[in-house]
N, C-alpha and C positions, 0 to 999 in steps of 0.2 A: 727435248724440251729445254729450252732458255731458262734463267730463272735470274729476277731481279731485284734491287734492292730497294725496299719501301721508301728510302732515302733519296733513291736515285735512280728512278726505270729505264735509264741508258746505262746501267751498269747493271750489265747482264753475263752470266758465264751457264756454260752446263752442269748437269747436274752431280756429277762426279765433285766437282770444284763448291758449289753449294754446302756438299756433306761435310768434306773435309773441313771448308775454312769457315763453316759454322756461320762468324758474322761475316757481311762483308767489307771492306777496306774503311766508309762511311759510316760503319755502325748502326746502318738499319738493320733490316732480317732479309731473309730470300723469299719469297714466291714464285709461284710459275707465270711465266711470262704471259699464257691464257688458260685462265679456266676451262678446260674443257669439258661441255656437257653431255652426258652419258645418254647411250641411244634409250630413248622414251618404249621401245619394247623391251628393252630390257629392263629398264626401271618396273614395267608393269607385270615384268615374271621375274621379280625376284626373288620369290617362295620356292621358282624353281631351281634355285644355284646354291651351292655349301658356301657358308661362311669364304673357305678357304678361292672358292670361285670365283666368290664377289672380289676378294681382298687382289686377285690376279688381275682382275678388271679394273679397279679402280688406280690402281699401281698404274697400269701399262698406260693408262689413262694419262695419268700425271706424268711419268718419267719420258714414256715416247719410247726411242728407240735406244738411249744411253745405257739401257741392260735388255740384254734380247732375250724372246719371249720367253723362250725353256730354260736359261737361267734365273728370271726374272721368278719362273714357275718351282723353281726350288727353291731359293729363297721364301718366297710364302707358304708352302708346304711346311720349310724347315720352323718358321718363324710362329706363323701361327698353328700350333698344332693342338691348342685348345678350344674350347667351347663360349662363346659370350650368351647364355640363356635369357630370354625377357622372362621372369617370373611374374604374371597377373595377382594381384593380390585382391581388385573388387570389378567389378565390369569396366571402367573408367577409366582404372589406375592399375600400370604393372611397375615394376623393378627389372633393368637390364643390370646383367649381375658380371662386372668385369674382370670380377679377382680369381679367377679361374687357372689360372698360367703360375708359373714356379714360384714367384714373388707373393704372388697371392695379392697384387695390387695390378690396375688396367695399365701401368706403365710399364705392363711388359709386352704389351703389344707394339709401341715404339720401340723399348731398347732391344728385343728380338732380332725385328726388324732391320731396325740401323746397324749392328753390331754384325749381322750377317752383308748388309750394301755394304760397310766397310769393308768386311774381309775380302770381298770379291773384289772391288779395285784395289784393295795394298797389294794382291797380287802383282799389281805393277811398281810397287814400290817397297826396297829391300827396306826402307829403315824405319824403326820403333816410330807405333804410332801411340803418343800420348794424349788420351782422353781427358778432359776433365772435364766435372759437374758439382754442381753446386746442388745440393736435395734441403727440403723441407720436411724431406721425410720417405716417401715412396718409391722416389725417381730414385734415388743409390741403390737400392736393392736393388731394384730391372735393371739397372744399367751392371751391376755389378754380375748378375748372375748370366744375363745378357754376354758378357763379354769376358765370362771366367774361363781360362785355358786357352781363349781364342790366339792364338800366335801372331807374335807381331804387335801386341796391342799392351796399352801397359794404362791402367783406369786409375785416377787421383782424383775422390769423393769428398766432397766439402761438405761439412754437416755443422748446425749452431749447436751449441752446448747446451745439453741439460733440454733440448727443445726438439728432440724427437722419443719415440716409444721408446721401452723396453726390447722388443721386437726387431723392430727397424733398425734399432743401432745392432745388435749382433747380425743382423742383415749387411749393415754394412763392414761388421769391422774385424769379421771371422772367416774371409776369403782366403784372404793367401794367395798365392801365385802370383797374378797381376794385378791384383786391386789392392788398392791402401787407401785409408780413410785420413783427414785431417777433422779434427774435432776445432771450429772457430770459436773465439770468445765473441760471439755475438749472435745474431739474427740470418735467417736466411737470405735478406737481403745484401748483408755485408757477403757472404757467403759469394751471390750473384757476379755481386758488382768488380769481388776478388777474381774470377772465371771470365769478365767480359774486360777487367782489362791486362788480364794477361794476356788476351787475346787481339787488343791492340800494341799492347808491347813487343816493337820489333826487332828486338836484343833476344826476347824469347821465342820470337816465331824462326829466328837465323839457325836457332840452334835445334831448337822443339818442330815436329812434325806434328802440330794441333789440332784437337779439332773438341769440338763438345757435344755433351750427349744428351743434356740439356732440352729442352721444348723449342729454343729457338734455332735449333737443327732442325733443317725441312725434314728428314728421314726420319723423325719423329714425328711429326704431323703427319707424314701422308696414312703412315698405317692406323692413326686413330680416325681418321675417316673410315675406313671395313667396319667398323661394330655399329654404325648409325645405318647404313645399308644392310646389313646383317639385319639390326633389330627390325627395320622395316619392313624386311623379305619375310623375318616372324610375323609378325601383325598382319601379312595379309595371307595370311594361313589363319589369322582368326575374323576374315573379313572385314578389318580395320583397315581403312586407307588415311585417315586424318591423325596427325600426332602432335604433342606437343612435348621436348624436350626440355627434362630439366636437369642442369648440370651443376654439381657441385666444383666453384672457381676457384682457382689460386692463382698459378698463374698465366690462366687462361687458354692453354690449349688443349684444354679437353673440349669448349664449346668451341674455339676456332675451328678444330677441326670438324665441327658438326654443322659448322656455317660453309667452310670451304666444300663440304656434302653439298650441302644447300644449295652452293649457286654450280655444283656439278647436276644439280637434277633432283637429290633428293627429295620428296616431297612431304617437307617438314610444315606444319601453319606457324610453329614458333619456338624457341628457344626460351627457356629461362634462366640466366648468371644467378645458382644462392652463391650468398657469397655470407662470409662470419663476421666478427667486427673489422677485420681488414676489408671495409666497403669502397675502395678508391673506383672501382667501375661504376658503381650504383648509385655513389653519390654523384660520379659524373651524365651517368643517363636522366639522374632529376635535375640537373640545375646547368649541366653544359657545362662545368668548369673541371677538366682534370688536374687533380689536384693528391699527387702520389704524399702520402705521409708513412713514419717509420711502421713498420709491419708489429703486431701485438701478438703473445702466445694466447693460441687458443687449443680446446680441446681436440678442433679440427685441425690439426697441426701442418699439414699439405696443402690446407689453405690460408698458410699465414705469411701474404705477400703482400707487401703494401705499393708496392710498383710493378705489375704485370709485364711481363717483357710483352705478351703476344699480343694486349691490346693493339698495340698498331700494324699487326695483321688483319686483324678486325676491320678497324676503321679503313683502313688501305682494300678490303674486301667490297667497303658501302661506299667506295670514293668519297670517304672522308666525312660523307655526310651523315652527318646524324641524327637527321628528320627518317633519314629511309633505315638507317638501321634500328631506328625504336622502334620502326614496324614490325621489325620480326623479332628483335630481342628486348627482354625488359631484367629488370632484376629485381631480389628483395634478399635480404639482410637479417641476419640472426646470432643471438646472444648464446652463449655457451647454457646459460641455463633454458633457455628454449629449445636447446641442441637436446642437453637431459629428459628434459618431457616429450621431446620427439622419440627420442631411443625408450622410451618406457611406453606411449604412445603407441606406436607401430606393435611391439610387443604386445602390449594388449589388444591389441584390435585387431592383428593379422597372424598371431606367430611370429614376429618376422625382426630377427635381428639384425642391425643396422650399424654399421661404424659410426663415428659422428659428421663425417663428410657426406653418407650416404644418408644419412637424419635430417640434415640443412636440406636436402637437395627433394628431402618428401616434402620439408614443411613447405619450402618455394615452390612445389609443385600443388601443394594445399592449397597455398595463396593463390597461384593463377586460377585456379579451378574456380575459389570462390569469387571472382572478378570476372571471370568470361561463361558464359554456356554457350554449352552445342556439344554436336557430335564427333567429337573427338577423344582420343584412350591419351593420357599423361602419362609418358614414361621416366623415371627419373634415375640416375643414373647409381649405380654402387660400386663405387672404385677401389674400395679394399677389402679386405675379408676380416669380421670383427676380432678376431682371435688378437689382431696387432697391436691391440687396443684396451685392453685387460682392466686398467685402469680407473677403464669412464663408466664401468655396467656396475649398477648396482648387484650384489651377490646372485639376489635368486635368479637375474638374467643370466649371470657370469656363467655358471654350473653349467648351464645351456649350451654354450659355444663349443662346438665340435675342434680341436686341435688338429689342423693337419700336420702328413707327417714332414713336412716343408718346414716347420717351428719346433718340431721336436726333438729332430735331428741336428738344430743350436744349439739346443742346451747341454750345456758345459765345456763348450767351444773358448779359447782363451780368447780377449781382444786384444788388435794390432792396431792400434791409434798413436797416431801425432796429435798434439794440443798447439795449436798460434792463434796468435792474437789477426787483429781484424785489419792491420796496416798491410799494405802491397809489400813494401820493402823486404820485411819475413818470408811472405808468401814467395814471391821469386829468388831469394836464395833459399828457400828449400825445395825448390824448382831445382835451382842451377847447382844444388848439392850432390842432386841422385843423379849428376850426366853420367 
C-alpha cells in the first residue's frame, strides 16, 4: 500500500516511509492511497472473530503487503492484548470502554501498535531512533510505556505546564531508560507546533533519525480503527445492526479513525465530534468557516486543541466537501460545568463513572438522541479510566473509583523533567545537546 500526502496525492511513498517520517516533505499527513473496503461477509459475521481477528484484518487491509501476514500477526497479538468491552447502560445507550491497556487511556492501542511497526523495520536500521510527541495529556503515557526498554528507540515527550493531571504527568516523567519528558511553558498547542517543526527542520532531520508518535503518524490511526469493528461485532451479538457513534475530540483522531472504518465498510448511520470549549470543528460544521483559535484549559484536558491536526484527514476523507460530510458527522459543544453535571448525572442514573472526556461524549450522545428517533443503540466512547482524574469528582463519587495497580505502583516514583520555554530555538538545542 502507497500512501499519500493530503497536500499532495502524487507524493506517494510506502508505508514503512510513512511511519518513520511522520509528516511528509509538504506538511500535509499520509493516507493510504485507497481505501479499501472490507469483504461484506465478513463485515456481517463480525460477532464471529476476536477483537485481536478483526485488528489482523483490518491491518493487512490498510498495510498490504509491506508486513507479511505472520509477522503482521504478531504484532497484533503483541499489541493488542487487551479487551475494549461495550458496557450497555439502557436499551439505546452503551459505553465502549477503551482504558483497558497499561496506560489505562485508548491511546494505547495506537502507541502499542506503532512502537511494535517501528521495532520491526529499525531492524533494518542500526541507528537511534528518536521519537518525539507532543501530549495533552494521554498520548505520553501510551507512547511512553508503549516504547519503554524498546531498543534502539529514545522518546522525547512534550507536555504544557501545570495543564495535565496528577497521574498523567508521573505517567510521563517516571520512566527512565528511554523516555524523558520536557515540561513547556505553554499550551498543547505550542507543544504541537514545537514537534511539527522540528520535523521540517532539516539541520535536525541530517543529524536525528525522526519520527512522531503523535496522531498524525498513520500507525496510529490504523489501530484505532479495530475497536469501532470490535464494538460492532459486540452489538450484533446483542442483535443491534444500526449505531451511532459518539466520540469525545481533541485532536481528532479518535473519530478519524472511526470514519476511515466507515468508508472501509463499517456500518456506522453516524458519528458525533463532543468536543469542550475548544469547538474550532463545531463551529466550523455550523457556519463553514475554519477558524483555529488558541486552545483553552479545560477539565477535559486531551481535549484541549484548538487546531486539530487530523481534521484534514477528515475533509480529505469527504473530498473536501462538506455538504457530504455533515451527513454523517455533526457535533456539539460543552462547558466544563456541564461536564460536572454529566459526571454526577451518569452517576446517578446508571452507576457509572466517567472521566470528563467520557462525560462530554454521553451528553453529545444525549444531544443526538434528543434530535433523531429510530432504531438505533448510541454508543459513546470512554477513553480514559477515571482514577487519572481525582480532581474533578466530587468526594462521595471519588471514594468510588477502583485504583489500578497501573497508578499505584507511581506513587513515590521521583520526577525526571526538563522545563523550556515555548520558542523553537531552546527546543533544538536541547535536541542538538543530548547527540
Amino acid at each position: 500500500m502507497q500512501f499519500y500526502s493530503t497536500n499532495n496525492k502524487n507524493l506517494r511513498v510506502p508505508f514503512q516511509e510513512a511511519v518513520f517520517n511522520s509528516l511528509p516533505t509538504d506538511k500535509g499527513l499520509y493516507m493510504p492511497e485507497t481505501v479499501p473496503t472490507l469483504d461484506p461477509y465478513f463485515i456481517q459475521h463480525l460477532h464471529r472473530h476476536s477483537l485481536q481477528e478483526i485488528a489482523l484484518t483490518v491491518a493487512k487491509a490498510l498495510i498490504g503487503e509491506d508486513i507479511p501476514e505472520a509477522d503482521l500477526r504478531q504484532i497484533v497479538h503483541e499489541a493488542i492484548d487487551f479487551d475494549a468491552p461495550v458496557r450497555p447502560l439502557d436499551s439505546g445507550l452503551a459505553v465502549l470502554e477503551l482504558f483497558h491497556g497499561p496506560s489505562l487511556a485508548f491511546k494505547d492501542f495506537g502507541a502499542r501498535f506503532m512502537s511494535r511497526v517501528m521495532a520491526y523495520f529499525s531492524t533494518e536500521d542500526s541507528r537511534v531512533l528518536d521519537v518525539l510527541v507532543a501530549t495533552s495529556g494521554d498520548t505520553g503515557g501510551a507512547v511512553a510505556l508503549g516504547f519503554l526498554g524498546v531498543p534502539g528507540t529514545r522518546v522525547t515527550i512534550l507536555y504544557p505546564k501545570g495543564k495535565v493531571s496528577p497521574i498523567q504527568e508521573l505517567q510521563l516523567t517516571t520512566n527512565g531508560q528511554n523516555i524523558r519528558a520536557i515540561e513547556i511553558d505553554g499550551t498543547f498547542d505550542d507543544c504541537q507546533a514545537l514537534v511539527k517543526e522540528a520535523f521540517n527542520d532539516n539541520e535536525l532531520r541530517s543529524v536525528f533519525r525522526l519520527t512522531s508518535a503523535n496522531s498524525i503518524n498513520i500507525a496510529r490511526l490504523i489501530p484505532q480503527t479495530f475497536y469501532y469493528f470490535h464494538a460492532y461485532a459486540q452489538l450484533l451479538t446483542q442483535g443491534i445492526k444500526e449505531v451511532v457513534f459518539s466520540v469525545p475530540s481533541g485532536n481528532f483522531g479518535n473519530i478519524g479513525a472511526g470514519l476511515l472504518a466507515f468508508k472501509m465498510g463499517l456500518p456506522a448511520q453516524h458519528f458525533v465530534a463532543a468536543t469542550n470549549a475548544n469547538d474550532t470543528v463545531t463551529r466550523f460544521l455550523e457556519n463553514g468557516q475554519y477558524e483555529p483559535r488558541p486552545s483553552v484549559q479545560t477539565l477535559a484536558n486531551a481535549m484541549d486543541v484548538g487546531n486539530p491536526s487530523n481534521w484534514v484527514r477528515i475533509m480529505d476523507l469527504f473530498g473536501n466537501d462538506l455538504a457530504a460530510l455533515k451527513q454523517i458527522v455533526s457535533s456539539f459543544t460543552f462547558t466544563d460545568a456541564d461536564t460536572r453535571a454529566a459526571i454526577q448525572a451518569l452517576h446517578d442514573r446508571y452507576g457509572y463513572i466517567a472521566c470528563p472526556h467520557t462525560a462530554i461524549a454521553w451528553l453529545a450522545a444525549e444531544a443526538y438522541r434528543k434530535q433523531h428517533s429510530g432504531n438505533f443503540a448510541t454508543v459513546f466512547l470512554s477513553t480514559a479510566h477515571p482514577c487519572k482524574f481525582p480532581e474533578v469528582f466530587p468526594s462521595e463519587i471519588a471514594v468510588e473509583i477502583a485504583i489500578p495497580s497501573q497508578v499505584t505502583m507511581l506513587q513515590g516514583r521521583e520526577k525526571e523533567v526538563v522545563g523550556l520555554r515555548t520558542d523553537y530555538k531552546g527546543f533544538k538545542n536541547y535536541l542538538l545537546s543530548t547527540l
